[in-house]
N, C-alpha and C positions, 0 to 999 in steps of 0.2 A: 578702439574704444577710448571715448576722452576719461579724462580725471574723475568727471563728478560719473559717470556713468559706471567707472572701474569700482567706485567706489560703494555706489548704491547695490552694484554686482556680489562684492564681499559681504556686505551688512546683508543680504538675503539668504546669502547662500555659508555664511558663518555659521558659526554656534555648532554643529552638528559634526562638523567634522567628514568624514571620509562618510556617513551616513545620511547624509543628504542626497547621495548619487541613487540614492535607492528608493523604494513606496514607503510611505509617509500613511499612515491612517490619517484624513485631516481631519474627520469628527471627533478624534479621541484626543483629551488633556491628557498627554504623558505625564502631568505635574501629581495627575490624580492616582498614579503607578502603570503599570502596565504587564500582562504575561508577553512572550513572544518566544517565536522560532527563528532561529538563528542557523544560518550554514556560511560555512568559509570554506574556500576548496580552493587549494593547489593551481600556481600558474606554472605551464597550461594544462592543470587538470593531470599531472605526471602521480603516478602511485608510490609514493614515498613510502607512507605507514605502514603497512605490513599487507597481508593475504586474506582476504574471504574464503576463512573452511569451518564447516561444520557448525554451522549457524552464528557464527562470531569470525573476529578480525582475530588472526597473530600478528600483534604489531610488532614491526620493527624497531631496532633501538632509537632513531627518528621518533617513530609514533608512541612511545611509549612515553617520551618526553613530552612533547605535545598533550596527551593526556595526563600529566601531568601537572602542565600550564594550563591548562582547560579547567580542570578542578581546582586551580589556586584562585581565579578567578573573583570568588567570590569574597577568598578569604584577602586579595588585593586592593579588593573596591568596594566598601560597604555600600551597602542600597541595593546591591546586587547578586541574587539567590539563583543558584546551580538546580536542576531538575534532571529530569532525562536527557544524556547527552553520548555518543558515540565518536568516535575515531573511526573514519573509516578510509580504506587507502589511501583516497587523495582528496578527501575531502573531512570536513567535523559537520555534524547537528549538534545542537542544545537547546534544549528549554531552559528561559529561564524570568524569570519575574525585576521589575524594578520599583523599587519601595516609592510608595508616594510620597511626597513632601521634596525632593530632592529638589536642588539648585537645577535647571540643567541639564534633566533628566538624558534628553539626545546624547548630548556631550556625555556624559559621566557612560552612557553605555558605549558612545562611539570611543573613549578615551581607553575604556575597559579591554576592547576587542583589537586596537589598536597596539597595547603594550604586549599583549595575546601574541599576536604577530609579531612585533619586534623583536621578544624575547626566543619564538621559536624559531625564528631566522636567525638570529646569532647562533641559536646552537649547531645550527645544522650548518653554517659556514665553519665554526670552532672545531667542530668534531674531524678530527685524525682521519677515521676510519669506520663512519659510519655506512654500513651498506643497505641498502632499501628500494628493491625493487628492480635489483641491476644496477642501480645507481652508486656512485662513490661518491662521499664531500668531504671536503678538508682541503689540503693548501691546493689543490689543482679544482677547488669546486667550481662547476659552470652551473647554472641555470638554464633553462632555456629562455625564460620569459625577465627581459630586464626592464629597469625604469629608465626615466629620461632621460638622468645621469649614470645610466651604464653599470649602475650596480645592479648586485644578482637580487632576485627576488621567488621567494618561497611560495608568497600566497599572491592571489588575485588582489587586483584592487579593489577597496571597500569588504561587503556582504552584505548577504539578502536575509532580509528578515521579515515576520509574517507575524503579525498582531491576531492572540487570542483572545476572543470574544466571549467565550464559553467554557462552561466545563467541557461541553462535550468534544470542542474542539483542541480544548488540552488531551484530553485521554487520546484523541485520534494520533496528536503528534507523537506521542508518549509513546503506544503501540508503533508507530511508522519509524519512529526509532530503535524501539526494541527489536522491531524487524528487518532492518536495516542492511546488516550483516549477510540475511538470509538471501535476501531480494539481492543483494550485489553478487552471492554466489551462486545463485540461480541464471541470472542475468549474463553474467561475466566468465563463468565456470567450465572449466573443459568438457563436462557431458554437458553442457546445450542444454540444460532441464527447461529453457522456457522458450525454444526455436521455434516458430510457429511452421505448422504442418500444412500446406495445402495440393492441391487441393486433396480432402478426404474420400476414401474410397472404402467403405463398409456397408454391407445390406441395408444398416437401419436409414439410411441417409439415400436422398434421392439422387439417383445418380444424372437427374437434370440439373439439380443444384450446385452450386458452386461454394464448398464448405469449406472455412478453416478451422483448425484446432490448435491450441495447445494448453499442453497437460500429458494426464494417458489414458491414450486412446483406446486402450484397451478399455474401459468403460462402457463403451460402445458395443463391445461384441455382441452377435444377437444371444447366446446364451446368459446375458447376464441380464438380469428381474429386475427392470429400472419402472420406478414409480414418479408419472409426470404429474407434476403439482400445481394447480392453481387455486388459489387461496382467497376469498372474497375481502376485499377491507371491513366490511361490516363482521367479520371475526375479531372480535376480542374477548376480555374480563375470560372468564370460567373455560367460555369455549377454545379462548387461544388455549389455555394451557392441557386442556383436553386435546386440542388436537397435534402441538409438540410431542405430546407422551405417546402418544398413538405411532406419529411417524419415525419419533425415536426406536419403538419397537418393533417397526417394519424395519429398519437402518439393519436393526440385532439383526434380525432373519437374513439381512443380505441384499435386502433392496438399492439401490444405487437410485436418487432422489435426481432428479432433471426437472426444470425451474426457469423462467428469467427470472426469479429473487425480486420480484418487483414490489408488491403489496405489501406493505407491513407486517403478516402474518407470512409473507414468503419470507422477509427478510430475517422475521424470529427464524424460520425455520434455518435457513443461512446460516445464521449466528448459533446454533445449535449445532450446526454439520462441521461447523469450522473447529469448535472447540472439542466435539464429543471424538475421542479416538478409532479411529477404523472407520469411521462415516466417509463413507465416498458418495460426492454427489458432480453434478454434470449443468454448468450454466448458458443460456442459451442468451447472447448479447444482444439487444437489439440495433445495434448498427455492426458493419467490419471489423476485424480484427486487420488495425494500421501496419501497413508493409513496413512499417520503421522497428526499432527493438523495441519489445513488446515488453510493457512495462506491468508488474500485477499491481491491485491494493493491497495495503500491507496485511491486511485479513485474508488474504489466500496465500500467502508466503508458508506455512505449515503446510496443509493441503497440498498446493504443490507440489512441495520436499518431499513429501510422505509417500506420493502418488495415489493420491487419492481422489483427484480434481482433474476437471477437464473445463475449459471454458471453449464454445462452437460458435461460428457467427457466419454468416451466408456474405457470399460475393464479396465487391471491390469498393463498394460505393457507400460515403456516409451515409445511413438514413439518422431522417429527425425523428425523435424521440416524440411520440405522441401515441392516443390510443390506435391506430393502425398499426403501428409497430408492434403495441402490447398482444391484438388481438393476431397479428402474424406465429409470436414464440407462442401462444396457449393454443395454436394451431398445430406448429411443429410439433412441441412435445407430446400431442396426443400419437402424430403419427411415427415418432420414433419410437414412445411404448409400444405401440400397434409392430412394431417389424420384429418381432422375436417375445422372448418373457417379457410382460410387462402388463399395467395397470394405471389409467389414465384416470385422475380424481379430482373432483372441485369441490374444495369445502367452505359449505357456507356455512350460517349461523344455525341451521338448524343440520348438523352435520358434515356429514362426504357423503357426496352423489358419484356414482361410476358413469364416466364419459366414456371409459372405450376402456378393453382388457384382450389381454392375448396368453391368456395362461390357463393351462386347464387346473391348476393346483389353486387358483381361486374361482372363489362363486360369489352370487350375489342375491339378497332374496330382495323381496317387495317393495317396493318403493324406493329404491332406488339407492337403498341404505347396506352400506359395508358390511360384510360377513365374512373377510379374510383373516385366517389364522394371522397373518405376519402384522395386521392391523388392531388386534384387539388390544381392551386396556388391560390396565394391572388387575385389575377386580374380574374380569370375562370380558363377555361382548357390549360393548356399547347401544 
């Protein structure tokens, strides 16, 4: 590369710092402020900080430092506000915001994450006798991952960061970091809590099919009164919340709720299963469950844990997500209710009509309209 070329090379790729190696929003003026997600993670990826138990990190004397510098952060580099942020073995999250007006804005955050790093590699070359994860550092420290010049190195080069657009996409990180801890001890954890199961072997399930699981399986068994859900999108206003309290009150009784959670009103109901305590419900995928480690969203990371949750998905092979798909799962779940206790329901705007039941402890009168104890409202029968 000649001179002027070397040179047009620096003035493009300057200003930003080690942050230029990474996605760039190019419609958003940074000048105008910006939210983002931020992760730095361990070269290569080694568990320094401490252990995943019991829905949090015990960090090591390593990580405890680190979060430490993580939270001075802001108080380091004005323009620059700390949010939801974790430590987790070998890697950090943080949200965090960049004031508008700034000079710089790239720089001033690339500079910020930079000194972030510096500072926590010194300590951890300094320290005597710090131990973390097996690991020892002090006068004999090794890394395994070093730079050009042969010195040791703690983090990876650069970080990824991810521009928020939304509230909504703030709260999702927010939650994905509060759950964080969980999803790595679930993941990572000596009992296997999220090993995925194949192929499945239970009556409710066809045994031409080829099903995987994971979760507990036990959900499945035919004595247990799972109620399969399909939910019209033309459900909302008065009628969503009428039909929440209703399914909430079958939940009480013992129903075990099965779902693709696709509709809006399946996904309230989701959102209702997820937070409400002792709610077990059972989601049916509409493509594979990926031979690779099987990752949850951070909305099932309780469920999970709880054993509450089961998530099922047929065979090996991606399917595309379309209404064949849809109409494949509000297929299945009728016939899984059908193979034991169970009650197959589609509720539209003018109610739940019964698709299919298998339980003598419910009935159904005229029209096609619900008359199950475990379904009525708080006032009586609907």
């Amino acid at each position: 590369m000649d001179g002027g070329r070397r040179r047009r090379w620096k003035e493009r790729h300057a200003v930003t710092g080690e942050i230029h190696r990474y996605r760039r929003f190019k419609g958003w003026d940074y000048a105008n402020g910006a939210s983002l997600f931020i992760t730095v993670a361990t070269e290569p990826r080694r568990p320094l900080f401490g252990v995943a138990r019991n829905g949090g990190v015990s960090l090591s004397p390593l990580g405890a430092k680190v979060k430490e510098a993580l939270e001075a952060i802001p108080l380091l580099n004005p323009g620059i506000r700390l949010f939801g942020h974790v430590v987790m073995p070998d890697h950090v999250h943080f949200n965090c915001s960049i004031a508008p007006g700034l000079a710089g804005p790239l720089k001033v955050l690339g500079n910020a994450i930079r000194r972030f790093k510096n500072y926590t590699t010194k300590l951890a070359k300094l320290s005597l006798a710090i131990k973390s994860g097996g690991l020892e550092f002090g006068k004999a420290s090794r890394f395994d991952g070093r730079t050009a010049f042969g010195q040791p190195r703690l983090w990876q080069q650069g970080f990824h960061d991810y521009i928020l657009l939304s509230r909504a996409m703030i709260d999702a990180t927010e939650r994905y970091i509060a759950y964080n801890p969980l999803k790595w001890e679930l993941m990572y954890g000596e009992d296997g809590g999220l090993r995925v199961a194949e192929p499945l072997f239970t009556p409710r399930l066809d045994p031409g099919d080829y099903w995987k699981g994971v979760g507990n399986l036990a959900l499945l068994d035919p004595g247990e009164k799972l109620l399969s859900l399909r939910v019209s999108r033309q459900v909302q206003g008065a009628e969503m919340a009428k039909m929440l309290a209703r399914i909430e009150n079958a939940v009480s009784q013992g129903y075990i709720v099965i779902s693709g959670f696709i509709s809006k009103g399946e996904q309230a109901v989701r959102d209702m299963l997820c937070s409400r305590d002792g709610a077990r419900f059972v989601r049916i995928l509409p493509s594979c469950i990926p031979n690779r480690r099987f990752r949850p969203e951070s909305r099932y990371a309780a469920p999970f844990a709880e054993g509450r949750y089961l998530e099922i998905a047929q065979g090996n092979n991606e399917v595309e997500f379309g209404r064949g798909a849809c109409l494949d799962i509000n297929a299945e779940i009728i016939e899984i209710a059908k193979a034991g206790e169970g009650l197959a329901l589609y509720w539209k705007p003018d109610g739940p009509h019964i698709l299919a039941e298998h339980s003598p402890a419910i009935k159904s009168a005229g029209g096609g309209e619900l008359r199950s104890p475990a379904i009525k409202s708080a006032g009586g029968m609907a």
